[in-house]
C-alpha positions in Angstrom: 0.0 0.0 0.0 1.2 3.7 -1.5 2.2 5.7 1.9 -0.7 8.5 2.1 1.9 10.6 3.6 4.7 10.7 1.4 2.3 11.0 -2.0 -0.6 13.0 -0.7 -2.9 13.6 -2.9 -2.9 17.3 -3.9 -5.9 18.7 -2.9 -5.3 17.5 1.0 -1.2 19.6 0.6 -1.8 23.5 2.2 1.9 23.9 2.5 5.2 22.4 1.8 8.8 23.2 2.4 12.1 21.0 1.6 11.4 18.6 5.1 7.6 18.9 5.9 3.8 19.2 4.7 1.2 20.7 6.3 -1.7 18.5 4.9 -5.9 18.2 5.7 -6.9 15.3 7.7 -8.8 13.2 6.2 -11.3 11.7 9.4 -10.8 16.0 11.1 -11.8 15.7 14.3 -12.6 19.0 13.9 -12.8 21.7 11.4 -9.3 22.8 10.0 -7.4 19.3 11.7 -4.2 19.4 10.1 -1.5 17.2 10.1 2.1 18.2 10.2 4.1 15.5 8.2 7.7 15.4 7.6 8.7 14.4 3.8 11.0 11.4 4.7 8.9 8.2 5.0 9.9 7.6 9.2 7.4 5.7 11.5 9.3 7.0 14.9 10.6 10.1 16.6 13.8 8.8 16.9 14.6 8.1 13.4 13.8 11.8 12.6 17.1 14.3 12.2 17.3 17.5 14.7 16.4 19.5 11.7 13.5 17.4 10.7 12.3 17.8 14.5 12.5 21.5 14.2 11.2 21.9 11.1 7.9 19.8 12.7 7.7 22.1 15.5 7.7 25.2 13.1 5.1 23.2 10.7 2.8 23.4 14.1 3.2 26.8 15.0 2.9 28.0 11.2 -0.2 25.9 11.2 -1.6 27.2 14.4 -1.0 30.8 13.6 -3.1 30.3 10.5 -5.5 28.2 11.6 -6.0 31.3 14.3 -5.8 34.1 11.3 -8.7 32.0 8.8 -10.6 29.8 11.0 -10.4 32.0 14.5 -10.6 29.0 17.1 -10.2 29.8 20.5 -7.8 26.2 21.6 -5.9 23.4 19.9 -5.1 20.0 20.6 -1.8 19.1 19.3 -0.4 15.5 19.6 1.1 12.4 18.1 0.1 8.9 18.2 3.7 7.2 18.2 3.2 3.6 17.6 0.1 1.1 16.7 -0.4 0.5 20.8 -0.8 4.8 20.9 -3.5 4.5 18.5 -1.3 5.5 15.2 -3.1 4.0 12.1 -0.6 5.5 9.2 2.8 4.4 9.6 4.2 7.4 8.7 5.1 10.2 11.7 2.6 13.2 11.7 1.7 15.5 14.0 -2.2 16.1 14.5 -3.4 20.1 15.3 -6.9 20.2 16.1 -8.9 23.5 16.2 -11.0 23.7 19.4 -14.0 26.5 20.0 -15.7 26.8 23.1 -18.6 24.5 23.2 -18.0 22.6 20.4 -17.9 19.1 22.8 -19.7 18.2 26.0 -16.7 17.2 27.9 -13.2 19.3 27.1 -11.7 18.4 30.2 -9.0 16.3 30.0 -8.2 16.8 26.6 -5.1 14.7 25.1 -5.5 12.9 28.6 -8.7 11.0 26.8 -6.2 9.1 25.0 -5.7 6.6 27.6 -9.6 6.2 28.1 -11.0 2.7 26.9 -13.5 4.3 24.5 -13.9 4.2 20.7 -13.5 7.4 18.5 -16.9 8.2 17.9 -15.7 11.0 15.2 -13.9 7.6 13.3 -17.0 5.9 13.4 -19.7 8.5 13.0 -19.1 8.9 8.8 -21.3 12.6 8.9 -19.4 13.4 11.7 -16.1 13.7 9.7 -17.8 14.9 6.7 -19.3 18.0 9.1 -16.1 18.7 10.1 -14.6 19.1 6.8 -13.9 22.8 5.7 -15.7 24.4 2.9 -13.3 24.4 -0.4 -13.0 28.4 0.2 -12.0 27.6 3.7 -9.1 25.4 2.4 -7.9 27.8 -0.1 -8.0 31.0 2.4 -5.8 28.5 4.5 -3.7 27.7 1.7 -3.4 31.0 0.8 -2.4 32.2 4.2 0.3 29.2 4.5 2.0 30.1 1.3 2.2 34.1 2.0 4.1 32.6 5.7 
């Protein structure tokens, strides 16, 4: 099976650079869920460079700033699932950040700490769940747009 990662389809690519993409999540858990990814096909953290690492971290904060400047959320979850036991499906490294806005769940508290909660992923499961939370095409390209001016 063709990594989804490292030959993205176009339309899901908001930004690249020479080490990372910023691409749309497929299943967002939320509107604007991006996924930071770096180029080089690696499954763990410790198989990435220094550079790489950086480059990551500057992915999420380019990603977050925009995300703040198009979408306006008021929060973000930002994580990674690092291994199959963690919950990571693609075995490619990527780094989720999730838009939050007040209200948009019952139960916020917590947050990333809901990971280790013996529940299924009712966004995963709930197909017009993940199609809600999908931006609008002019949403994508005013995020696109904002990621290529930096």
């Amino acid at each position: 099976m063709e990594c989804p990662f490292c030959s993205p389809k176009k339309d899901v690519i908001l930004h690249e650079d020479e080490l990372i993409r910023i691409l749309t999540d497929s299943y967002p858990a939320s509107r604007g869920h991006l996924l930071v990814v770096p180029k080089r096909h690696v499954e763990r953290w410790e198989e990435l460079t220094e550079t790489e690492k950086s480059a990551l971290i500057r992915g999420m904060e380019l990603a977050i700033e925009k995300l703040r400047g198009t979408l306006k959320p008021g929060a973000f979850n930002v994580g990674m699932n690092l291994g199959k036991a963690a919950g990571q499906t693609v075995p490619h490294l990527h780094l989720h950040v999730i838009p939050r806005w007040e209200g948009d769940c019952a139960h916020p508290r917590g947050g990333v700490r809901k990971a280790v909660l013996d529940l299924e992923d009712e966004n995963l499961n709930l197909k017009e769940r993940w199609k809600r939370n999908r931006m609008s095409e002019e949403e994508v390209e005013r995020l696109r747009e904002a990621l290529t001016r930096g």
